[in-house]
Each structure stands twice: as structure tokens, then as C-alpha cells.
C-alpha positions as CSV (number, residue, x, y, z in Angstrom):
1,X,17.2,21.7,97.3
2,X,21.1,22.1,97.1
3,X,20.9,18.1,97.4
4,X,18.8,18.0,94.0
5,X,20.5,20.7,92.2
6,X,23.8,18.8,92.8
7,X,22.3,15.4,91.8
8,X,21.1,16.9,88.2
9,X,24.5,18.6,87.4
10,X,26.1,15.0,88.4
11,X,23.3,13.7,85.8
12,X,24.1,15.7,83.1
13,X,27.5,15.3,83.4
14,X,26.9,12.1,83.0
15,X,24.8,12.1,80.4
16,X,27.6,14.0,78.2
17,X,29.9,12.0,79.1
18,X,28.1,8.8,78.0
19,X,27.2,11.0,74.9
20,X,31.1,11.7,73.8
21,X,32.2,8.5,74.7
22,X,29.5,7.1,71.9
23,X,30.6,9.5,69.9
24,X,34.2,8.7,70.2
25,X,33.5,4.4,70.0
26,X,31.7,5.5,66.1
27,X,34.7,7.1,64.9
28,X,37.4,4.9,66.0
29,X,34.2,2.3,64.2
30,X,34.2,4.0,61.1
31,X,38.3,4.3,61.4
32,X,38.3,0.6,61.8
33,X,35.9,-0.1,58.5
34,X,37.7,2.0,56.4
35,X,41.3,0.9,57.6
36,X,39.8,-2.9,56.4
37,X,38.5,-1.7,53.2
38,X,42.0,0.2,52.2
39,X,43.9,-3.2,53.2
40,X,41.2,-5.2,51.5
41,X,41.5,-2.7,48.2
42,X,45.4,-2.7,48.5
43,X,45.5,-6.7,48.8
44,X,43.4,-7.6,45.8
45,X,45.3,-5.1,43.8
46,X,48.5,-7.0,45.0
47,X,46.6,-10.2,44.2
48,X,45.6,-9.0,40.6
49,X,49.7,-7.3,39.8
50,X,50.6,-11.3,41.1
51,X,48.3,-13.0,39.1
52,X,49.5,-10.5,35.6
53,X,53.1,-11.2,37.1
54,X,52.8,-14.7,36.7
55,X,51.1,-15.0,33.1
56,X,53.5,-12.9,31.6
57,X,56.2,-15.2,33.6
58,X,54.5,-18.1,31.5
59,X,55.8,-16.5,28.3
60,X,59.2,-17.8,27.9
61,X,61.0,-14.3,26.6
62,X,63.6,-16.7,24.6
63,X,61.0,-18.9,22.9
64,X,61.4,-19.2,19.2
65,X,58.2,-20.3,17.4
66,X,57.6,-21.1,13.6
67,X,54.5,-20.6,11.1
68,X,54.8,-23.0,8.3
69,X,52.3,-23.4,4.9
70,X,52.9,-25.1,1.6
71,X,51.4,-22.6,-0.4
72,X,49.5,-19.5,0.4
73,X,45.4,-18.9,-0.7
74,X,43.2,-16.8,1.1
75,X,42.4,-19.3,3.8
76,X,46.1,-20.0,4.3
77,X,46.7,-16.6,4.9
78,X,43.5,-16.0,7.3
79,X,45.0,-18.9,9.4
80,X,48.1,-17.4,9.8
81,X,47.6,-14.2,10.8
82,X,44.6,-16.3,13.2
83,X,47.7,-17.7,14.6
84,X,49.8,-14.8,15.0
85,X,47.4,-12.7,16.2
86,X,46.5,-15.1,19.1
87,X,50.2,-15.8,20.0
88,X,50.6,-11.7,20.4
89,X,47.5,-11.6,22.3
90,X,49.2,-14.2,24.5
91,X,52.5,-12.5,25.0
92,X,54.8,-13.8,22.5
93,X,56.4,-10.4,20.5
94,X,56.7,-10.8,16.8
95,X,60.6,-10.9,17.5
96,X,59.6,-14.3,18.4
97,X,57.4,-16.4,15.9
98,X,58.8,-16.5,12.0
99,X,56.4,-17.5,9.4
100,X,57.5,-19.3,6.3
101,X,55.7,-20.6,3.0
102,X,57.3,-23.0,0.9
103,X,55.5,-21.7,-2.1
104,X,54.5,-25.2,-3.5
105,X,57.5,-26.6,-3.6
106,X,58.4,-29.2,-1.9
107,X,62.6,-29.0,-1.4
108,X,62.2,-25.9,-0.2
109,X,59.4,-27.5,2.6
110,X,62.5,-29.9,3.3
111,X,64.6,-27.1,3.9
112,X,62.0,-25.6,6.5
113,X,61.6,-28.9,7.9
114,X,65.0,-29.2,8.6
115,X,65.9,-25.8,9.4
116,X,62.7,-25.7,11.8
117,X,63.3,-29.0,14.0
118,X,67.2,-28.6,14.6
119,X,66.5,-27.6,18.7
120,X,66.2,-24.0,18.1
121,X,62.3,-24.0,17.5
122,X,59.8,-24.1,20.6
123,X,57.3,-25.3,18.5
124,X,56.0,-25.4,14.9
125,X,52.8,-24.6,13.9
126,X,51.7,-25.7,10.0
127,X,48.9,-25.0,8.1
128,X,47.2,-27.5,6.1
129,X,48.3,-31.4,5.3
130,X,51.4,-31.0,3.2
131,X,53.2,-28.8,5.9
132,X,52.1,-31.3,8.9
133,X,52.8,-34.4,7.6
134,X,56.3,-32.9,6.3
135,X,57.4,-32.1,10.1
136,X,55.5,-34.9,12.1
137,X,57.0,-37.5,9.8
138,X,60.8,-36.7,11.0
139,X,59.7,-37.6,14.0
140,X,61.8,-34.5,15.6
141,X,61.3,-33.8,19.4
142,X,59.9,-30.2,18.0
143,X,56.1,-30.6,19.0
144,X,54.0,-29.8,16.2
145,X,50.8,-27.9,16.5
146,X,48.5,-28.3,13.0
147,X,46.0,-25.7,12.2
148,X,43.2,-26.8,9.6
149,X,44.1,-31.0,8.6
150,X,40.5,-32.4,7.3
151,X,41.6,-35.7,8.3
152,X,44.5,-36.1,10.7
153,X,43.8,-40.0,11.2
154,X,43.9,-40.5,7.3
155,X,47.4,-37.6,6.8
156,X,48.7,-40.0,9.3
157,X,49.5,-37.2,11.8
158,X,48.1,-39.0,14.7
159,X,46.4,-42.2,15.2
160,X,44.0,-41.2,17.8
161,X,42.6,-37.8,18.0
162,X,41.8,-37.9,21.6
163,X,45.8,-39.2,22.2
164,X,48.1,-37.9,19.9
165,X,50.9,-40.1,19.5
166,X,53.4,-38.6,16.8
167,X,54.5,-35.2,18.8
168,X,51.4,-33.7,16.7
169,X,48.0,-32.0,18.1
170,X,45.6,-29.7,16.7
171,X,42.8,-28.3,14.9
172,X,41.2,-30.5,12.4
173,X,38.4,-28.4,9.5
174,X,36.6,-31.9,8.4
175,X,34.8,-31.1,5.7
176,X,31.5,-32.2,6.6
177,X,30.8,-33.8,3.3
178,X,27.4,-35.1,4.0
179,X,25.9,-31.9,5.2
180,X,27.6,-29.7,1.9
181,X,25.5,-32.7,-0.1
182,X,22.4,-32.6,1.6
183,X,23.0,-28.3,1.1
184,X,23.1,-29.2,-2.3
185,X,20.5,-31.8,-3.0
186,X,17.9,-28.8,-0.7
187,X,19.0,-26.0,-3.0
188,X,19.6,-27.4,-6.5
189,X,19.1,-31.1,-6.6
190,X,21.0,-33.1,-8.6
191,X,20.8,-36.6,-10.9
192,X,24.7,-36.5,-11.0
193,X,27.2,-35.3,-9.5
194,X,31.1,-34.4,-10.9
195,X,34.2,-35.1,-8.7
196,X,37.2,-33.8,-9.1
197,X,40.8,-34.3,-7.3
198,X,44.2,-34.3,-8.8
199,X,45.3,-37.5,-6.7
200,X,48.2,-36.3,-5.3
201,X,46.9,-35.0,-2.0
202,X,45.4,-37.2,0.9
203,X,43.1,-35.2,2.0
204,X,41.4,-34.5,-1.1
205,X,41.5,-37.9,-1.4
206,X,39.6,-38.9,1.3
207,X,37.2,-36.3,1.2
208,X,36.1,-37.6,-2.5
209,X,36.3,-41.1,-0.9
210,X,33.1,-39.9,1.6
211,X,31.5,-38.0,-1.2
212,X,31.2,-41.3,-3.0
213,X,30.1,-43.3,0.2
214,X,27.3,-40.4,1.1
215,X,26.3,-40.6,-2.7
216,X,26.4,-44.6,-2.3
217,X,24.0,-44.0,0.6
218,X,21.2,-41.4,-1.2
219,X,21.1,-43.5,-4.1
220,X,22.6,-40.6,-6.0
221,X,24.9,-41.5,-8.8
222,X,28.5,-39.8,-9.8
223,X,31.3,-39.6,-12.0
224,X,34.9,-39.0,-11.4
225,X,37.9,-37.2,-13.2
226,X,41.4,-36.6,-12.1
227,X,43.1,-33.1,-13.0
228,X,47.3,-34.3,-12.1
229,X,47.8,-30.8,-12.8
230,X,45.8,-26.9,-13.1
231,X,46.3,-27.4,-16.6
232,X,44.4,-31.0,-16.7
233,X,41.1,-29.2,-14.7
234,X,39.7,-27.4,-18.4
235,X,39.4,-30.7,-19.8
236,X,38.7,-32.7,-16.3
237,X,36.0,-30.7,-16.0
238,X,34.4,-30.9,-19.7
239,X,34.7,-35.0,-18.9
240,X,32.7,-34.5,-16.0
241,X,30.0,-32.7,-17.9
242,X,30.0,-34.8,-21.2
243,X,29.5,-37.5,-18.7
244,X,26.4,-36.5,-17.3
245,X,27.2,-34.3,-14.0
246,X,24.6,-31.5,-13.2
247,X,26.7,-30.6,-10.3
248,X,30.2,-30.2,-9.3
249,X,32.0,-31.6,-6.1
250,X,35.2,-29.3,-5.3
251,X,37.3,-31.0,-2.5
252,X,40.2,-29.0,-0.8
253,X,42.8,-29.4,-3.1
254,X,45.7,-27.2,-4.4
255,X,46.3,-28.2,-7.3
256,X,42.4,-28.0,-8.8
257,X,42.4,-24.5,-6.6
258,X,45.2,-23.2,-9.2
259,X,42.8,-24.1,-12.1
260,X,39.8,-23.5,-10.1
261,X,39.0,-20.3,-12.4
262,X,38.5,-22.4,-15.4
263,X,36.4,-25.0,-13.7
264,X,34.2,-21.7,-12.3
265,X,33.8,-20.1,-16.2
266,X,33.2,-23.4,-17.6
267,X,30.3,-24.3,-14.9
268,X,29.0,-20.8,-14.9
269,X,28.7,-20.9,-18.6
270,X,26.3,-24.4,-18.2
271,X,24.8,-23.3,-15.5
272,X,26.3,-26.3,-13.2
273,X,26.3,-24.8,-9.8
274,X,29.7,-25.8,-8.1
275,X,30.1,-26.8,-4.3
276,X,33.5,-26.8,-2.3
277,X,34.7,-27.6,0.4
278,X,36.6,-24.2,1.7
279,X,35.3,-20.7,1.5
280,X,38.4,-19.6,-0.6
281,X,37.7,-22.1,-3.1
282,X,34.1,-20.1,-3.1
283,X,35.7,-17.0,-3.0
284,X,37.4,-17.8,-6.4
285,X,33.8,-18.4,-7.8
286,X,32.9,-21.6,-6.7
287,X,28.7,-21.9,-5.3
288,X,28.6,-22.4,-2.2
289,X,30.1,-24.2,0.8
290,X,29.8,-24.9,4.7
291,X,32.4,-23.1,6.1
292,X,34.8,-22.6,9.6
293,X,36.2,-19.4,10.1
294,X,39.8,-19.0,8.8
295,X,41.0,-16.7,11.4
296,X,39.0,-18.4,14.3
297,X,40.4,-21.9,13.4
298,X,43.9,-20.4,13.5
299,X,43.3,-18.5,16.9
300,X,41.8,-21.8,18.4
301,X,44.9,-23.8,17.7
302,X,46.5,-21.2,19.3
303,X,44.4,-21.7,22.5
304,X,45.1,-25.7,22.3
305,X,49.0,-25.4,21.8
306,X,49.0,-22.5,25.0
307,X,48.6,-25.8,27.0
308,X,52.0,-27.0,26.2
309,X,53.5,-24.2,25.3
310,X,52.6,-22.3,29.2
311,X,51.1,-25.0,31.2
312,X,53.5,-27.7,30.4
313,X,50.8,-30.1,29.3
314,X,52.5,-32.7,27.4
315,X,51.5,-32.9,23.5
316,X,50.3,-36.6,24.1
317,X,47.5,-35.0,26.5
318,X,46.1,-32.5,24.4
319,X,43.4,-33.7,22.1
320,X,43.1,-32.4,18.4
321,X,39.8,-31.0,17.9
322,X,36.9,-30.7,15.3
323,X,36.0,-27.4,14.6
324,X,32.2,-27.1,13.5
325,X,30.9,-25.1,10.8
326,X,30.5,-21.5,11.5
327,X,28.5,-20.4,7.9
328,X,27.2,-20.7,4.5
329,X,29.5,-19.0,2.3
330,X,27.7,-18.5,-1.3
331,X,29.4,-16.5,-4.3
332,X,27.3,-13.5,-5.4
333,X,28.8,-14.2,-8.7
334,X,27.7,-17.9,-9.0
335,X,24.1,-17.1,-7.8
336,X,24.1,-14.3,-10.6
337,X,25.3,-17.1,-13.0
338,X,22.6,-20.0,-11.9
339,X,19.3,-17.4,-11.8
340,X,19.6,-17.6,-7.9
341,X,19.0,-15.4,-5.2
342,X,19.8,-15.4,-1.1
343,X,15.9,-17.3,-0.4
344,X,16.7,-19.9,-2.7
345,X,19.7,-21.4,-0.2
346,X,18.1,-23.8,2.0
347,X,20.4,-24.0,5.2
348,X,20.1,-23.4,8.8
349,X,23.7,-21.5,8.6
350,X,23.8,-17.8,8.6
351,X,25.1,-16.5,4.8
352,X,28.3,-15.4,4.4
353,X,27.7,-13.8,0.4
354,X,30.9,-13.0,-1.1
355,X,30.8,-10.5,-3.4
């Protein structure tokens, strides 16, 4: 009896024993777990303070970076502050990027030049033809990163878009001249259509030279008139309509864009709806156009020069983009003018009315 009594106190002592030591194996378990979850917490924090460490190490403090245009319009000044706004975003303070317009004249785009590729600049960044082709031909060592060129091949900026070859790379806006036609001919079709450049700038140039190839190609016919200067659009335009033109072409071009508020009253007046090819050139009265974003296409040159300027991709390896149409930009004003309304544009863009 004494035997058995002795045998089940051994037993539960036993039993409690085996019971705490469980006990004791969980916590030290659980102390374990939570020990590797702290270290795991505290090392991806470390990893993620690294990681910020070294992007903000890619940001030279002492770069100097420059923001050129030829003249300043709407769109100009969209890009810019595209481009600024996307260097700040990428750690450059505004200490560090200068911004400079030459106001149209072209010594004072000599003095930039000259003033921007002496070795103090990083980099340049220039909006627009004039400004680009200024800096890439002095053929400095001060790579140049162009925001907006319709047609860098043609500028003579690069030779080969997917290899830049003149210390240039970019963003290119080609104006998609057969799908701004096509826009037209779906939402007021034409028998003739009015061109007009002043001749002085490439790019207008050769965005008239496609208009006339597209045309060529529909069967469509067209007339052409010159405007040198603003003051030669009044009666460039009247030329245009005397000769027959029931719609107006409006290539990217400076010096039409100074007149362009003539050419808008005297279209308005006939009821010639007006096309473009920028959305600042509609935003002076023009019809309609298909547009990029201004900002965007400043902010993505941004992104293409950030492989050079922090990854140390050399210029030759960065390819200039296209940048694709974002919208339909239409002028409430025009439509008002022409007896049109939002249903009667024919596009698969979204609308972008200004008022």
C-alpha cells in the first residue's frame, strides 16, 4: 500500500515536472521567434536607411545644371518647370540648376552657349530646336539633354536616335502629322488645305515637308505661303484663303506663333477651322491638335538624362525617345466660331477643351 502511494507521488512529480519543463522549452520558443523578428525588423530597416543613403549619395551636392529656351510660350514654360520639378524630385536643390531664356534673340543664345559649356555646367538641358542645335553644334564635352525636338535627325542633333552620336540625347514631340490630318479630314473634311511656316526654322520645315507628302498620299490638294516674319502672317494667311484653302495647317513655329492671333481672327471670321501642331498654339485659338503633355515630356527627359547624370551611363548609350500623344486639345473658342460642339471631334483621344 505504502509501495503504491510512493509510486503515484513519484508519478506526479513527474508528471509536473515534464509539464514545467514544456512550459519552459515554449517560452525560451517564443523568446527565440521574437528575438528573429526584432533582428529581421532592425536589418531591413538598416537595409532601407542604406539603400536612401546611397541615392542621395548619387546626387553630386556640387553639380551645376542649366535650363535653356529660345523663347518662352506656354509650352516652353510647362517643360521647364517639367524639368525642374523632376530634377528636385530627384535630389538636385534649386541652388543647383539655373534656367535661362534667350528671349528670341539669338547673340544672347551665343552668350548662354558659351557661358553654359565652359566646364562649370554638369549638363544642359534645352528646350525646343533653336536652343539644342545652338549647344550640340559647339561640339563642347557638356552633354546635352533636349526636351521636345520634333525631328532630332532632321535639327541635326543626332544621327541615330537609338545612338546618339553628338553629346546630345533626349526627348523628341514628333508631330504626328498624318494622324492631326486624318483628325481633320474625320471632323471637318477638307478640298484644300493652307500651310504656313516662316522658313527660318527646321523643324517647321520639315513638319510642312510631311504635311505635303501625307496630302501627296490622300489625294488631297494644298497651297503654301511663307510668313518671314509675325507681321507677314495677316497677309500669308489671306493668300492662303484667296487661294482656295478650307483649312489651315499650323506647324510648330515661333515666328507664325507671334502672329498666330491674327491668323486665329482671320480664320474664325471664315469659318476655316485651324489645326496645329502644339497645344499652346491651340491655346492661342487655334482648332484643335494631338497633343503630349508639356510638363510630362519635360519630367521624362528628366528620367532619361538621370542615367548619366547618377548611373554614369554614357550619353552615346542613352536612346532619345518618341513621346506619344497623350490628348485632343480643342479650343472652346474655335468650336464656338465653326458651329461645333465636343460630339462633333472624331478621335479616339480623350479631350483636353481649353477654354
Amino acid at each position: 500500500m505504502m509501495k503504491k502511494k510512493m509510486l503515484s507521488i513519484l508519478m506526479a512529480l513527474a508528471m509536473t515536472t515534464v509539464i514545467f519543463t514544456g512550459c519552459g522549452s515554449s517560452s525560451s520558443s517564443t523568446s527565440d521567434s521574437e528575438s528573429d523578428t526584432e533582428a529581421a525588423v532592425e536589418a531591413d530597416t538598416e537595409a532601407d536607411a542604406a539603400e536612401a543613403a546611397d541615392a542621395e549619395a548619387t546626387v553630386d551636392a556640387d553639380a551645376k545644371i542649366g535650363v535653356v529656351a529660345m523663347v518662352e510660350n506656354g509650352a516652353f514654360t510647362d517643360m521647364r518647370d517639367g524639368i525642374i520639378q523632376e530634377l528636385e524630385a530627384n535630389g538636385y536643390s534649386e541652388d543647383q540648376i539655373e534656367y535661362q531664356c534667350a528671349q528670341g534673340d539669338s547673340s544672347a543664345l551665343s552668350t548662354i552657349v558659351s557661358n553654359m559649356t565652359d566646364g562649370t555646367y554638369d549638363a544642359v538641358f534645352t528646350i525646343a530646336t533653336p536652343a539644342t542645335q545652338a549647344f550640340v553644334n559647339v561640339e563642347s564635352d557638356t552633354p546635352v539633354f533636349f526636351c521636345a525636338v520634333s525631328a532630332p535627325v532632321a535639327a541635326g542633333v543626332l544621327t541615330d536616335m537609338d545612338a546618339p552620336d553628338k553629346n546630345a540625347t533626349g526627348t523628341s514631340n514628333a508631330i504626328p502629322v498624318s494622324e492631326i490630318i486624318d483628325l481633320a479630314e474625320a471632323t471637318t473634311p477638307a478640298t484644300k488645305y493652307g500651310l504656313i511656316y516662316s522658313g527660318n526654322e527646321d523643324n517647321a520645315i520639315n513638319t510642312v515637308e510631311q504635311c505635303e507628302e501625307y496630302l501627296d498620299t490622300l489625294g488631297i490638294e494644298y497651297t503654301v505661303a511663307t510668313a518671314p516674319t509675325s507681321s507677314d502672317v495677316e497677309t500669308a494667311v489671306n493668300a492662303l484663303i484667296t487661294d482656295g484653302a478650307d483649312v489651315i495647317f499650323v506647324p510648330n513655329d515661333s515666328i507664325i506663333q507671334d502672329g498666330v492671333d491674327v491668323l486665329v481672327d482671320i480664320c474664325n471670321e471664315n469659318q476655316i477651322p485651324t489645326y496645329a501642331s502644339s497645344t499652346t498654339t491651340v491655346a492661342s485659338g487655334c482648332f484643335a491638335t494631338l497633343a503630349i503633355d508639356d510638363v510630362g515630356i519635360g519630367e521624362k527627359t528628366v528620367d532619361i538624362a538621370l542615367e548619366y547624370l547618377q548611373n554614369g551611363t554614357p550619353v552615346a548609350e542613352i536612346p532619345a525617345q518618341v513621346i506619344g500623344i497623350d490628348y485632343c486639345s480643342v479650343s472652346q473658342s474655335a468650336m464656338d466660331a465653326l458651329g461645333l460642339t465636343e460630339s462633333d471631334i472624331v478621335t479616339e483621344y480623350a479631350l483636353n477643351v481649353i477654354e
